[in-house]
Residue, then its C-alpha position, 0 to 999 in steps of 0.5 A: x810225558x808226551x801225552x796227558x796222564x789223566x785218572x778220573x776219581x769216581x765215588x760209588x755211592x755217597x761219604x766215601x771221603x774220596x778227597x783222601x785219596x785225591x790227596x793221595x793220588x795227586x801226590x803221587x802224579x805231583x811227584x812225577x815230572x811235568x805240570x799236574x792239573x785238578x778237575x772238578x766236572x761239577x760243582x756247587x755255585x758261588x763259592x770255590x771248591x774246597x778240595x780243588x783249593x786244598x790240593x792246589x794248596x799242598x801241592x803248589x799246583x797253578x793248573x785248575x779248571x771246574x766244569x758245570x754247576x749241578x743245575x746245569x747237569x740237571x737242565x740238560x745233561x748233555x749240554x753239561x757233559x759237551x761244555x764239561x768237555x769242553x773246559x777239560x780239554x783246555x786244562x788238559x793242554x795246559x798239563x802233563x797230569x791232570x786229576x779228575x775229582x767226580x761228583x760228590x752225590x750233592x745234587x745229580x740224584x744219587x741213583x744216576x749218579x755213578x751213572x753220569x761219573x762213568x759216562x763223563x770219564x768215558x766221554x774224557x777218556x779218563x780212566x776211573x779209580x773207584x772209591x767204594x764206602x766199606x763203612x757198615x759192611x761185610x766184605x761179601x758187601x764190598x766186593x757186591x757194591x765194587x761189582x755193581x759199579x764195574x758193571x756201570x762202568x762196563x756199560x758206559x765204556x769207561x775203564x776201570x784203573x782200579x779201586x779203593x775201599x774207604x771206611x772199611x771197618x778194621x777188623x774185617x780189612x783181612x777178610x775183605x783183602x782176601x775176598x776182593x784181592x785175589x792172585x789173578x785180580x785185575x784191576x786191584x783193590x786196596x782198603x784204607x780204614x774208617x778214621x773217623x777224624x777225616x770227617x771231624x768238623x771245624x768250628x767255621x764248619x759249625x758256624x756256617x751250619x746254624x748260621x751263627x757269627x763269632x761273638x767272642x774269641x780268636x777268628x784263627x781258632x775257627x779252624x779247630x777240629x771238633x771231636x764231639x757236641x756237648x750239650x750244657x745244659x747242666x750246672x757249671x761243675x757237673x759240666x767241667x767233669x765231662x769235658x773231653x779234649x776238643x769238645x764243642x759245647x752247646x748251651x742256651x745263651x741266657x745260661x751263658x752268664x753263669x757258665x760260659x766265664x767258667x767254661x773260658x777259664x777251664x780251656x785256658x787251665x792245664x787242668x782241664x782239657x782244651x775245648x774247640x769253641x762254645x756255641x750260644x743257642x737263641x740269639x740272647x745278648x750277655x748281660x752287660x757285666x758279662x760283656x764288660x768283664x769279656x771286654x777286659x779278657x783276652x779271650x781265644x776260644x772261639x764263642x758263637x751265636x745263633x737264632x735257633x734254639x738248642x734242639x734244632x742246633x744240636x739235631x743240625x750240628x750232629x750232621x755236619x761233616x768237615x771238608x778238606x781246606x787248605x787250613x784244615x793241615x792235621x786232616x790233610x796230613x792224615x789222609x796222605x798218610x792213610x793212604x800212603x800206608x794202604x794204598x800201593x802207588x807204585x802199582x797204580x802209577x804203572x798202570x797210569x798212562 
């Protein structure tokens, strides 16, 4: 390729789950021949970006740059977009492709936020793929907030290279094709359903949201997937009867002596269904024959200890949404495959420089 082909992923608005189709569409481009790079214009500090990793990771990439932190754009915005620029342009060089991922309505301020995507890809000259969050509405909704983010991009001089609606409720995907896909649409739209195991959480998720450590069990396990909370708050037997597969149980740590031994046992029995991990509120220690008889155990459930108590970690764990990292296989498969089935990438491959 004699020139860079770049897209440049844009979120309409916030938990549309964009990294799903940056999985997608960098296999799509991975595919092609030449060297594939990812982007990120703005990231958190301090810590590497997850998706940027995931993606490197699945694809073999060596190709990545990151551009500014949030408070760089909130300092002084066009200084952040000349050095996002900058560091674009050095990426770019390196590669045939390069995946533009924008912001993740963190910290640029949620109304000016699409604002600032449209206006950094026209400034790249990156042409946008849309992702619209179809979670909740109607398809009179969907083709609504797609316009509304066309006419930004219209304004700030970007181009659209087509959209993608995620979440959208299966049901009304028909309804929602026909209202938004129509014979002279151009660019195209394509929905993908709402699956909600794309935002399940892991377990390190849940330790790192209460601030908690691991107490007991396999630090490999920390990467399961948690279906659901539970609180255990009741006795043993009226606990293992609501046990689902997955589950991650919540219960005060100076219950966990009469509890947690039985709860370890049901995970390990092919009678029950397999938990994801415990997690002890109020920071109390086991008792030391508890301890004693952990110590003699191979124990691989993942057990946390955190400070706060019950209330506050079930009210903080309910919020929490997995990312995509390169351990986080299941996820990842799944979003390739979500998108692969309701998105045509040979159409947008044609319509990619």
């Amino acid at each position: 390729m004699s020139m860079t082909s770049v897209v440049y992923l844009a979120a309409g608005d916030a938990a549309t789950r964009k990294g799903a189709v940056a999985l997608g569409i960098s296999e799509l481009l991975v595919r092609r021949p030449g060297r594939l790079g990812i982007f990120r214009p703005v990231v958190l500090p301090g810590r590497a970006d997850g998706l940027i990793e995931t993606i490197k990771a699945r694809f073999g990439l060596e190709h990545s740059a990151t551009g500014v932190t949030y408070e760089a754009v909130h300092q002084d915005p066009e200084r952040a977009i000349a050095e996002i620029e900058a560091r674009y342009r050095v990426l770019a060089g390196q590669c045939d492709a390069v995946v533009i991922v924008g912001t993740d309505y963190t910290d640029v301020g949620a109304p000016t936020e699409f604002a600032f995507n449209a206006i950094v890809a026209a400034r790249l000259g990156a042409p946008v793929l849309l992702v619209v969050n179809g979670l909740g509405r109607t398809a009179e909704q969907i083709a609504s907030a797609v316009e509304m983010c066309r006419r930004e991009l219209r304004r700030e001089h970007a181009v659209e290279l087509g959209t993608v609606v995620t979440r959208a409720d299966p049901r009304h995907m028909p309804a929602g094709r026909a209202r938004l896909r129509r014979p002279d649409a151009e660019p195209p739209v394509f929905l993908m359903p709402e699956e909600p195991r794309l935002s399940a959480p892991t377990i390190s998720d849940l330790m790192s949201a209460c601030q908690g450590h691991l107490l007991l069990g396999d630090e490999r396990q920390l990467n399961r997937e948690v279906s659901g909370l539970m609180i255990g708050a009741m006795s043993l037997p009226n606990i293992l009867e609501r046990l689902t597969e997955g589950v991650c149980v919540i219960m005060p740590a100076d219950r966990a002596a009469g509890l947690l031994p039985g709860l370890i046992a049901a995970h390990g029995a092919t009678t029950f269904p397999a938990l994801s991990g415990v997690i002890l509120s109020g920071g109390m220690e086991l008792p030391d024959p508890v301890a004693r008889l952990f110590d003699g155990l191979v124990v691989h459930l993942p057990v946390i200890i955190t400070e706060d108590d019950t209330f506050d970690t079930a009210v903080r764990l309910s919020a929490v949404e997995g990312r995509f990292s390169p351990s986080a296989t299941g996820k990842n498969d799944l979003a390739l495959r979500l998108f692969a089935a309701h998105v045509d990438g040979e159409e947008l491959l044609r319509r990619v420089s």
